[in-house]
N, C-alpha and C positions, 0 to 999 in steps of 0.2 A: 620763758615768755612764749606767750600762744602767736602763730603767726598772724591771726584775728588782732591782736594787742599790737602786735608791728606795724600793721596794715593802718590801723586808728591813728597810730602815734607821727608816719609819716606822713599820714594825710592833714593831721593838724600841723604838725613844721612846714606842710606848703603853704596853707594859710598863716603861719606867724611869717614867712616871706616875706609875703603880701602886706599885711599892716600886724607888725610884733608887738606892740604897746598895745593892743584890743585883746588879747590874750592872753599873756603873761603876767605874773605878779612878780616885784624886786622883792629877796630876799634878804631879812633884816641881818644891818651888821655886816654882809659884806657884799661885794659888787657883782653877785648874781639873780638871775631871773628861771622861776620855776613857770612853766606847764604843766597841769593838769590832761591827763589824757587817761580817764578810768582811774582804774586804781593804781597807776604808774603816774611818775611826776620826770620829767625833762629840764637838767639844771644846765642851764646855758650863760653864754658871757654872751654881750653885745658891745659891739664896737659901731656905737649912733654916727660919727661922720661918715661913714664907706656904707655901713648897714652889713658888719662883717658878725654874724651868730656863729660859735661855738659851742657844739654842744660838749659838754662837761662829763654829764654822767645823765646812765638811763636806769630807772629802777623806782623796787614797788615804794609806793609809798610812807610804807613800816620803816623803811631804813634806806632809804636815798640819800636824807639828809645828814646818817651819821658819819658819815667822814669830811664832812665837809668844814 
């Protein structure tokens, strides 16, 4: 990962902060939510009453999702 791609990817987790549901999509089937950030996606949990995000895993696109 290009430190350019770091730089993007944290700049959009400040903005999911901010308001997480304008950004994110729920991934189907189980209780995670991805970010789009280029061609890297951001699989995270949220925990709605405290507003507690965990990020999961970070990775390209091609295969973020296979282990999940």
């Amino acid at each position: 990962m290009e430190s350019v791609d770091a730089e993007r990817i944290l700049g959009k987790m400040k903005l999911v902060s901010k308001n997480p549901f304008h950004y994110i999509k729920r991934l189907k089937g189980i209780p995670l939510y991805s970010l789009r950030t280029g061609n890297y996606r951001v699989i995270m949990s949220i925990e709605r009453e405290k507003l507690v995000i965990l990020v999961v895993e970070v990775g390209n696109r091609k295969n973020v999702y296979d282990d999940l």
